[in-house]
C-alpha positions as CSV (number, residue, x, y, z in Angstrom):
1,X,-45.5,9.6,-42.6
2,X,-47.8,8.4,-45.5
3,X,-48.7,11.2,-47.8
4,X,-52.0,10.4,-48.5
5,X,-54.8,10.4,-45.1
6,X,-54.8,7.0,-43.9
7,X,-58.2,4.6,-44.0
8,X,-59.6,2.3,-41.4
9,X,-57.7,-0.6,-43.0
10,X,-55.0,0.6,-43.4
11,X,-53.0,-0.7,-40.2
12,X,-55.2,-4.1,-40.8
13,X,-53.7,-4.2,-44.5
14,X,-50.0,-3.7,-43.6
15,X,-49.7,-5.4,-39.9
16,X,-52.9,-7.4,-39.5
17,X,-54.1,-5.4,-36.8
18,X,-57.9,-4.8,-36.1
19,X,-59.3,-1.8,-38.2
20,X,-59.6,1.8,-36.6
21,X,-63.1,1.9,-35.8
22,X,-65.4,4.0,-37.2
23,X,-66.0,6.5,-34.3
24,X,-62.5,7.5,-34.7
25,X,-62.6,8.1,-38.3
26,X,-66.1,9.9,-38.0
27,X,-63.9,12.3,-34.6
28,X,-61.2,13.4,-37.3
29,X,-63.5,15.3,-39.0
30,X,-64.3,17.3,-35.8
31,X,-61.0,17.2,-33.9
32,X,-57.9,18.3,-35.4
33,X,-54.7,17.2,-34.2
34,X,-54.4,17.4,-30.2
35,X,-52.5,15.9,-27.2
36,X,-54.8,12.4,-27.1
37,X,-55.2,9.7,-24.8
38,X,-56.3,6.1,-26.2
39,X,-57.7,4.4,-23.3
40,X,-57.5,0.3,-23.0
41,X,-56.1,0.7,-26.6
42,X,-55.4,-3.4,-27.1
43,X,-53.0,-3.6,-30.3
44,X,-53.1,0.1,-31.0
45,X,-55.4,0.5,-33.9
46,X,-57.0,3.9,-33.0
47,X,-53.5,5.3,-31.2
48,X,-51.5,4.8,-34.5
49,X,-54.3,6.0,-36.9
50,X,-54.3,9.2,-34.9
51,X,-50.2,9.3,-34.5
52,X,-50.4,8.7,-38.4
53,X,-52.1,11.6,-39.1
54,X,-50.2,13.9,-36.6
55,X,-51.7,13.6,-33.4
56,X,-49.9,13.5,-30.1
57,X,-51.3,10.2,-28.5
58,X,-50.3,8.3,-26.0
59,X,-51.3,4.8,-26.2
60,X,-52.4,3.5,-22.5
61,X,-53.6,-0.4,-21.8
62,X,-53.3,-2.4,-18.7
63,X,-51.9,-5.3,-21.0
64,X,-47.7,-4.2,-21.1
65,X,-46.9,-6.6,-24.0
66,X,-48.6,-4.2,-26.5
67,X,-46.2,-1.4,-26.3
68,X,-43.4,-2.9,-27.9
69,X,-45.8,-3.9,-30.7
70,X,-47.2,-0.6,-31.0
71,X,-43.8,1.1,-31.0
72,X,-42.6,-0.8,-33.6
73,X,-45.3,0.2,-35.8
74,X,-45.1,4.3,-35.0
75,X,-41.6,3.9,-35.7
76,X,-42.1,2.2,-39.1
77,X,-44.3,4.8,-40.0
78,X,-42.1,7.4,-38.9
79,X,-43.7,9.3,-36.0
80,X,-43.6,8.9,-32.1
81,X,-46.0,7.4,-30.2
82,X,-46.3,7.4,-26.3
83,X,-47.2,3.9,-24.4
84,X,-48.0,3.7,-20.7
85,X,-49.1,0.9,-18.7
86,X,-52.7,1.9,-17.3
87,X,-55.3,-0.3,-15.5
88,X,-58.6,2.0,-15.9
89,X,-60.4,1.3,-13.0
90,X,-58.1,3.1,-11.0
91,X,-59.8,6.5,-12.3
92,X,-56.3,8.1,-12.1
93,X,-55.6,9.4,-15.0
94,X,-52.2,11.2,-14.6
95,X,-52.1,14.0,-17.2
96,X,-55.0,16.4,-18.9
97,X,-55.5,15.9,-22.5
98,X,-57.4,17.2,-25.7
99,X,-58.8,13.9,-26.5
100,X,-59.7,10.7,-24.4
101,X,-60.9,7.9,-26.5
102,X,-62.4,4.9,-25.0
103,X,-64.0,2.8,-27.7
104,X,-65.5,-1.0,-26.3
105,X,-63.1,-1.2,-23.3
106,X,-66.2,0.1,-20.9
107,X,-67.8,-3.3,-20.8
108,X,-64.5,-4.9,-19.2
109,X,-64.0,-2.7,-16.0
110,X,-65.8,-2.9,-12.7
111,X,-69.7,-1.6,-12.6
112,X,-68.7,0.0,-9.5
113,X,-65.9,2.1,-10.5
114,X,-67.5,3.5,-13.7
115,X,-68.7,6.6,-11.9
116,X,-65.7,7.4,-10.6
117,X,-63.7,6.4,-14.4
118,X,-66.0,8.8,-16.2
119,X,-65.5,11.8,-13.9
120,X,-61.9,11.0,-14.0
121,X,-62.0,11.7,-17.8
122,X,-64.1,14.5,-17.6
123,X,-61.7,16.2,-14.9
124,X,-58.7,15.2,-17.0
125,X,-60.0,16.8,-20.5
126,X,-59.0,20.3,-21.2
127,X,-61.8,22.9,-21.9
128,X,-62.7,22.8,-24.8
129,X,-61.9,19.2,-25.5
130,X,-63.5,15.7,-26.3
131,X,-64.6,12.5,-24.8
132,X,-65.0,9.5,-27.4
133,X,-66.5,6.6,-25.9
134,X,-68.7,3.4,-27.7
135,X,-69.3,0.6,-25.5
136,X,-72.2,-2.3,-25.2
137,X,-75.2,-1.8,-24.1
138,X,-77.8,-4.3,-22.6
139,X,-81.9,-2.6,-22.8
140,X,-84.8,-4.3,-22.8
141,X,-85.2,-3.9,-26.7
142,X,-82.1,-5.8,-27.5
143,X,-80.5,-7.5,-24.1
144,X,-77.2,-8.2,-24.1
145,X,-76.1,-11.8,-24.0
146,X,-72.4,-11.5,-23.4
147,X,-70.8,-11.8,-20.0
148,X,-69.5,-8.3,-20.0
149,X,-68.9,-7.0,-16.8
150,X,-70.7,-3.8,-17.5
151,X,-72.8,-2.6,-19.9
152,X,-74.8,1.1,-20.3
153,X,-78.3,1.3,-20.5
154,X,-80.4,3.4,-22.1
155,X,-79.4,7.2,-22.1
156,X,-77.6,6.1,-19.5
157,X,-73.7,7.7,-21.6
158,X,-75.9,11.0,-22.0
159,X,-77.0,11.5,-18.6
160,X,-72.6,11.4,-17.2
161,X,-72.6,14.1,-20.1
162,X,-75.7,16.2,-19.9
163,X,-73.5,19.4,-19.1
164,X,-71.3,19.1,-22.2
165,X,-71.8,19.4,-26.1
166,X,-72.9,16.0,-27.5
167,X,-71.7,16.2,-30.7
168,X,-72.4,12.5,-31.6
169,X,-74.8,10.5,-29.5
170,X,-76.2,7.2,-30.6
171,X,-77.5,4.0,-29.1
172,X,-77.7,1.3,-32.2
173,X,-77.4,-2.2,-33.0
174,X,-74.1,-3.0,-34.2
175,X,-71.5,-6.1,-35.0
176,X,-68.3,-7.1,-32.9
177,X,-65.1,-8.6,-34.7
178,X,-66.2,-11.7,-32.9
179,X,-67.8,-14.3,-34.1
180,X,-70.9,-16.6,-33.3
181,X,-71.1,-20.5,-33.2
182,X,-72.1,-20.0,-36.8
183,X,-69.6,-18.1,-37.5
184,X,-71.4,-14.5,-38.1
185,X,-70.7,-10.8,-36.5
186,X,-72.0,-10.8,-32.7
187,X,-74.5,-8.5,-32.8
188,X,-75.1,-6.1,-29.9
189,X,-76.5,-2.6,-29.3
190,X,-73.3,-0.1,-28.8
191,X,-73.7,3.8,-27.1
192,X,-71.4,6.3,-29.6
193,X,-70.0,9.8,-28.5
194,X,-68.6,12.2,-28.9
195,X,-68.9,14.9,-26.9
196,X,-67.3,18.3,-25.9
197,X,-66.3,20.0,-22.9
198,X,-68.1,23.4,-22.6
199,X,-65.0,26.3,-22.4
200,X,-65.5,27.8,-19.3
């Protein structure tokens, strides 16, 4: 376990993975460590900061080649990490949890089924617990030009969540990891938030 709290680049630096992103940097502060889910979690870069820092995560992704990669890391860095394979759009989400993380995975499942995904996450969050989600957005003040399958619009995040504590809620321009013809950032308006599930 590293002695000293891990940064964003820190799994970037040492295995050339994506950085953590923000969002989950920002949810430490208000989350302490918990039984987590990392929804659609690619190569693992927000499932292995948390593990790093003593979470309980479990690493879920419909893609199955990631778990050996992300295995390898925990187990470098000395803690367990779970890895299931999970295709989102099945809303079937097959434990409860403290956390659920979904950050830019939204925009890749089927418009039709995001009701139905969100309430599975609500349903499968423990009182008391947390929903992290960023994800594109396409409004008329800055349309989105990339062939996402889905996109929010405006207040469209806050209105699935109007009965829970929004902790974080924003809806600004920001930059993808990919690149443009020219070779800049893709810019695009993202929804961030965190929100909490009202202790009943």
């Amino acid at each position: 376990m590293a002695s000293n709290p891990p940064t964003a680049d820190y799994f970037q630096q040492k295995y050339g993975i994506t950085k953590t992103h923000s969002a989950i940097v920002s949810a430490v502060e208000y989350v302490k460590p918990c039984k987590v889910l990392d929804l659609g979690c690619g190569q693992g870069r927000n499932a292995l900061f948390l593990g790093l820092l003593g979470y309980d995560v479990t690493a879920s992704d419909i893609n199955p080649s990631s778990a050996n990669v992300i295995h390898e890391i925990a187990n470098a860095e000395g803690f367990k990490l779970n890895t299931e394979v999970y295709d989102m759009n099945q809303a079937s989400i097959g434990d409860n949890y403290d956390l659920i993380v979904a950050t830019v995975v939204y925009m890749f499942l089927q418009p039709q089924q995001i009701p139905a995904i969100i309430a599975d996450m609500q349903n499968k969050t423990n009182q008391g617990g947390y929903n992290l989600i960023v994800s594109a957005m396409d409004t008329k003040d800055f349309p989105c030009h990339m062939p996402f399958s889905f996109t929010f619009t405006e207040g469209e995040l806050a209105q699935y969540y109007q009965r829970w504590d929004l902790l974080t809620y924003e809806e600004e321009v920001g930059s993808m990891h990919a690149k443009d013809a020219a070779g800049n950032p893709i810019q695009l308006k993202f929804v961030t938030m965190l929100a909490k599930k009202p202790a009943e």
